[in-house]
Structure formats: structure tokens, C-alpha cells
C-alpha positions in Angstrom: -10.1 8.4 -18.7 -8.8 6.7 -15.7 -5.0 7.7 -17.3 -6.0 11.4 -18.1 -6.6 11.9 -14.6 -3.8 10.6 -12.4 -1.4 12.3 -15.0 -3.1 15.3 -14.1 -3.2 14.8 -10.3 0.8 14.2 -11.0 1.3 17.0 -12.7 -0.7 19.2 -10.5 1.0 17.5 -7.3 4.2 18.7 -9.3 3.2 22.3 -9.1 3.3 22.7 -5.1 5.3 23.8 -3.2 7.9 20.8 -1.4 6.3 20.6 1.5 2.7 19.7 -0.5 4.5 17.1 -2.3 5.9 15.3 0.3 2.9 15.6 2.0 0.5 14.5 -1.2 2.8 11.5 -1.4 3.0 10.3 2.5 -1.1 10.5 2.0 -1.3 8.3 -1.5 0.5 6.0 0.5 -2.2 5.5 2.7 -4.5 4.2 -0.3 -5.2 0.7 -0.6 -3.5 -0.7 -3.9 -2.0 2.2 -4.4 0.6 1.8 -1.1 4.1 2.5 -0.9 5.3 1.9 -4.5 2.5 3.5 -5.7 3.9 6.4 -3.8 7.4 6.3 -4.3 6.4 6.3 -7.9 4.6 9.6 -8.4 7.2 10.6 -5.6 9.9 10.2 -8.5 8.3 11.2 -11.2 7.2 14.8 -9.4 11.1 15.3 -8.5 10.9 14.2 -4.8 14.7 12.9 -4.2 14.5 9.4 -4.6 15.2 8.2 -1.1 12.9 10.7 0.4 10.2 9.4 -2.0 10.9 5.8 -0.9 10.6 6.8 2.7 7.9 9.1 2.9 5.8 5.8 0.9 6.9 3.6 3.2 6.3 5.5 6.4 3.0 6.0 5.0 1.8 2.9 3.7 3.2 1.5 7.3 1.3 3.8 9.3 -1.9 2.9 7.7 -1.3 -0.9 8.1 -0.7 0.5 11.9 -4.6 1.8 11.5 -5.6 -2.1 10.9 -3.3 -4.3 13.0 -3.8 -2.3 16.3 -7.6 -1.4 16.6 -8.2 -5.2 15.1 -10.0 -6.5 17.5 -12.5 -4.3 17.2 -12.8 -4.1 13.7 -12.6 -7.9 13.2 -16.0 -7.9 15.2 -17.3 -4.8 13.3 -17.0 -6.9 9.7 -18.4 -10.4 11.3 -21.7 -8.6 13.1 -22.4 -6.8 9.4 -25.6 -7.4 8.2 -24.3 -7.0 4.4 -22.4 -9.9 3.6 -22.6 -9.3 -0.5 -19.7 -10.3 -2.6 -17.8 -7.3 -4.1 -14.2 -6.2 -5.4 -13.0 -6.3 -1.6 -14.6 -9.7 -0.9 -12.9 -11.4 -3.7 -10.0 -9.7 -3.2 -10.2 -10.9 0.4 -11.2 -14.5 -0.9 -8.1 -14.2 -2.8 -5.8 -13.3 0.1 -7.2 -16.0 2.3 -5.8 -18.3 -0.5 -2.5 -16.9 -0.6 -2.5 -16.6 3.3 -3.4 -20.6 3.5 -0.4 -21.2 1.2 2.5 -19.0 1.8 1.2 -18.0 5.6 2.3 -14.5 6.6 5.9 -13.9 5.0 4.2 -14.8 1.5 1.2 -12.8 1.9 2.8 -9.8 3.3 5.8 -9.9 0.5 3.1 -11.1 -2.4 0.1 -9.0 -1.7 0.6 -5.5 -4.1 0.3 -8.3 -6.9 -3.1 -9.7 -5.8 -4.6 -7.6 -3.1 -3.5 -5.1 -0.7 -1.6 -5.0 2.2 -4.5 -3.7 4.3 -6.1 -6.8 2.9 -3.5 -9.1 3.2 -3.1 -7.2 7.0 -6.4 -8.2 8.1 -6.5 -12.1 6.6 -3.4 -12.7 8.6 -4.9 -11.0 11.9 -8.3 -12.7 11.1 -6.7 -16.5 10.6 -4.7 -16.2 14.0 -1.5 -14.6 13.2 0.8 -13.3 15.8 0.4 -9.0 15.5 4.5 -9.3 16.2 4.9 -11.5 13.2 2.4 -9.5 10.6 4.0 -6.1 12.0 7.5 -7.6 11.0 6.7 -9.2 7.7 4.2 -6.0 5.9 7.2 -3.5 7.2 9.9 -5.9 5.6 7.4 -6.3 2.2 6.5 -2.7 2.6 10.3 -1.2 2.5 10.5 -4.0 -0.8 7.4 -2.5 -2.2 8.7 0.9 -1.6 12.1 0.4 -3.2 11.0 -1.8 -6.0 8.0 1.8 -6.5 10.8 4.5 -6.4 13.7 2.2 -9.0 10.7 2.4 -11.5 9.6 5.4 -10.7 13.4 6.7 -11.3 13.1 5.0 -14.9 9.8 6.0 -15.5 10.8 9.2 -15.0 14.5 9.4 -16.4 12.6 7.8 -19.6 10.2 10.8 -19.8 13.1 13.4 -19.6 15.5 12.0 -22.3 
């Protein structure tokens, strides 16, 4: 079911106009797991060029980790005052990138964390175990333009596969 509909949000994302694609494709970007490969991805497979579809993910995905690195303070105090503190599908995936964050540190999170988490995930656990904003700013745009390249090259075959 969960296949039946993204191929019909990418073929209906197909049928707009340029403008709505680039657009749909900045804003899939902004979605947790989904991030910048996600979006170079269905920015290939719609017929976005591939370097605009790398570059609108990217700039995407890197503006939302921008929504979590520069109001942190705030929402770090937000999440510790909760009264709900339930495990869930977040908090394990959290759990998870604390792990990864106490053995790699920051560069191994940032570059590792579309396989086990999310960047927004990976984002906060650095910002949350001390890291400098500098150093998580540098690391999530250097795994994101990664992410984003590694999203449009299969994209490109996924999509070159589907025409021939």
C-alpha cells in the first residue's frame, strides 16, 4: 500500500508544471528520513535535471537542519520539561543516535545517520551531548551534499532503468 502511494505522489508530482516540481522536491527534503536523497531521488525520476535535483534536496534538507540547530536551545528545554517521556519510533531512533554519536562523534553521525536515523535526529543528539553548532553545521552540510549526490546517481539509474 505504502508503494502504491508514493508512486502515485511521483507520478502526480510529474504532472506539474516545473516550477511545482522543484518546489514539491525542495519541500520532501524537509521530511525526516526522507531528506536530501530522498529528494534528489524522486527529483530524477520526475525529470528535474539531475544537478538541480541534487541541489534543490540539499538546500532543502539543509534548511530544515537550520530549523533545529539554531532555535536549540529552546527546544532542547521544550523536550526535557515534557511530561510524556514514552518510548516510541523517535525515541529509539534517538537512543540509537546517541549510540552512534558516542562512537563516531559528530563527523560519523552526521555522514552515517540516513542509514540509522535522521539527520534532524542525528542534529539534535550532537547539539544535546555538547557539540560545537560550528562543528554540527559543517559536518550535516558536508554529509548532506553526500546524501544528496549519492540520492540523485540512483535516482538517475533508477530512472534510466525504467525508460529502457
Amino acid at each position: 500500500m505504502f508503494r502504491e502511494m508514493v508512486q502515485e505522489f511521483v507520478f502526480l508530482l510529474s504532472e506539474l508544471n516545473s516550477f511545482l516540481q522543484y518546489l514539491g522536491v525542495f519541500f520532501i527534503s524537509f521530511i525526516p528520513f526522507v531528506e536530501s536523497p530522498g529528494g534528489a531521488i524522486v527529483g530524477s525520476l520526475i525529470g528535474v535535471p539531475i544537478i538541480l535535483a541534487a541541489f534543490i534536496s540539499m538546500i532543502g534538507n539543509w534548511i530544515s537542519i537550520m530549523f533545529i540547530i539554531l532555535p536549540f536551545d529552546a527546544l532542547l528545554m521544550k523536550i526535557r520539561n515534557r511530561k510524556s517521556k514514552k518510548e516510541g519510533f523517535i525515541h529509539n531512533r534517538a537512543a540509537k543516535a546517541r549510540e552512534r554519536y558516542d562512537k563516531y562523534g559528530v563527523p560519523g553521525l552526521a555522514l552515517i545517520s540516513p542509514l540509522v536515523a535522521s539527520a534532524h535526529i542525528a542534529t539534535f543528539t550532537s547539539l544535546a551531548a555538547g557539540s560545537n553548532k560550528r562543528r554540527v553545521i559543517l559536518w550535516h552540510t558536508v554529509s548532506i551534499v553526500i546524501w544528496g549526490i549519492i540520492g540523485v546517481v540512483i535516482g538517475s539509474y533508477l530512472k534510466y532503468d525504467i525508460m529502457h
